[in-house]
C-alpha positions in Angstrom: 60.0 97.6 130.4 57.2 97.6 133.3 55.6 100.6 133.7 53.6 102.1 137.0 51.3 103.9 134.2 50.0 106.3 136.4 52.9 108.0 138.4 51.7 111.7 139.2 51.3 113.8 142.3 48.8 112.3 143.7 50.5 108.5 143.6 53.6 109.7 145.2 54.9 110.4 148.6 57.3 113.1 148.8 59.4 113.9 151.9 61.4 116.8 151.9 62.2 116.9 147.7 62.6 112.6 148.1 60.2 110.0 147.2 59.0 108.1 150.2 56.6 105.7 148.3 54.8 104.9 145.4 51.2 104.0 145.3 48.4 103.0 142.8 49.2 100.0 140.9 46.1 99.8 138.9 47.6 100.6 135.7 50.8 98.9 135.2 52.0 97.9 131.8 54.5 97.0 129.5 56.5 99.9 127.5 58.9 103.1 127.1 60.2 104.1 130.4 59.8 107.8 129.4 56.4 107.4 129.8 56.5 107.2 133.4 57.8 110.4 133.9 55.3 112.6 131.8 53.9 114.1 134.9 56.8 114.9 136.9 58.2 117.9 134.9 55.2 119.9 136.1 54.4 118.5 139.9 56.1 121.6 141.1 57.2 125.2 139.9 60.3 124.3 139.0 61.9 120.8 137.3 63.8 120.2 139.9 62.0 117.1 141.2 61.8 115.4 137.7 65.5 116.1 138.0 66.0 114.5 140.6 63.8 111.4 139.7 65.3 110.9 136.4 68.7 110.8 137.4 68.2 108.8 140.3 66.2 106.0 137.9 69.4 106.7 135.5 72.0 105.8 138.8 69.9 102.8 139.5 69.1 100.5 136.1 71.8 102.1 133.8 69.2 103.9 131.3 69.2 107.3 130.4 66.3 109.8 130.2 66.0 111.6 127.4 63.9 115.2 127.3 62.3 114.7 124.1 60.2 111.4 124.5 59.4 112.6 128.3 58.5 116.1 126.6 56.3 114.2 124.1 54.4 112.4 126.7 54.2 115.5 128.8 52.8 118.0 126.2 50.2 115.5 125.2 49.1 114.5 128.7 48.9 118.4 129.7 47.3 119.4 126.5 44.9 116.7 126.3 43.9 117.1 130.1 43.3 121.1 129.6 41.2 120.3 126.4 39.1 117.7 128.2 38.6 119.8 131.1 37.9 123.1 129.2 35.4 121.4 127.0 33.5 119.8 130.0 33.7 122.9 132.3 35.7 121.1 135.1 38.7 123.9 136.2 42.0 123.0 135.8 44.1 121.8 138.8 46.0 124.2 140.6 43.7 126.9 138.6 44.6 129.3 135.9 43.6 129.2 132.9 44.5 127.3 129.6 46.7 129.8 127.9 48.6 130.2 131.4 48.9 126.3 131.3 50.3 126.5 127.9 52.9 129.2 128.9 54.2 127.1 132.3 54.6 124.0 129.7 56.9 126.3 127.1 58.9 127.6 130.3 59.2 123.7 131.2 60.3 123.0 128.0 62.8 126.1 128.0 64.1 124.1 131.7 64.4 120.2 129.9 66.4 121.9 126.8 68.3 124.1 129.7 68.9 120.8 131.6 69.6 118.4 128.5 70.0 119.8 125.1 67.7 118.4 122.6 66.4 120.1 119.6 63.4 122.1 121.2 60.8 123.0 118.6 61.4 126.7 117.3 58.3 127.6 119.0 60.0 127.6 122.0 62.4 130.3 121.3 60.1 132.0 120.0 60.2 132.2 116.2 
């Protein structure tokens, strides 16, 4: 599967809730296409847009997105990006802090098991 690599906020044009364009080819590869959407459950407050992504890439080459291999890309990406940035003093984007960072991702999570059922770590639910 071909992958854009690198599809966050700032490679993608958004009109109105709709992707205009896509730009930034510099790290296409070859792999799992939940990979590609790591970044979009968090590019705004709610999941709505990776909603919207997902099942439009589902209507248009037949393959379905699954939560839990997105949600495994996402919590490493935003974990490892907090760490890296926390440890070398850059501040995160958007602000806040790590601990709010890691509360947004469990709500996120809460959203992706509310949107497709998977089995969310307990963490989630709080035990």
């Amino acid at each position: 599967m071909l992958l854009h690599g690198d599809a966050h906020g700032h490679n993608l044009v958004v009109d109105a809730g709709h992707l205009q364009c896509v730009l930034d080819y510099d790290a296409v590869s070859v792999g799992d296409h939940h990979f590609d959407f790591r970044y979009l459950p968090a590019i705004e407050p709610t999941i709505a847009f990776f909603r919207h992504a997902a099942e439009g890439y589902e209507r248009r080459t037949g393959r379905t997105v699954e939560p839990a291999p997105v949600l495994a890309w996402h919590i490493r990406t935003v974990l490892g990006d907090a760490l890296w940035r926390s440890e070398a003093g850059v501040p995160l984007p958007g602000g806040g802090t790590v601990d709010e960072w890691v509360e947004e991702l469990r709500e996120r999570i809460a959203a992706l098991a509310a949107w497709r059922p998977f089995d969310a770590p307990r963490w989630i639910n709080g035990v």
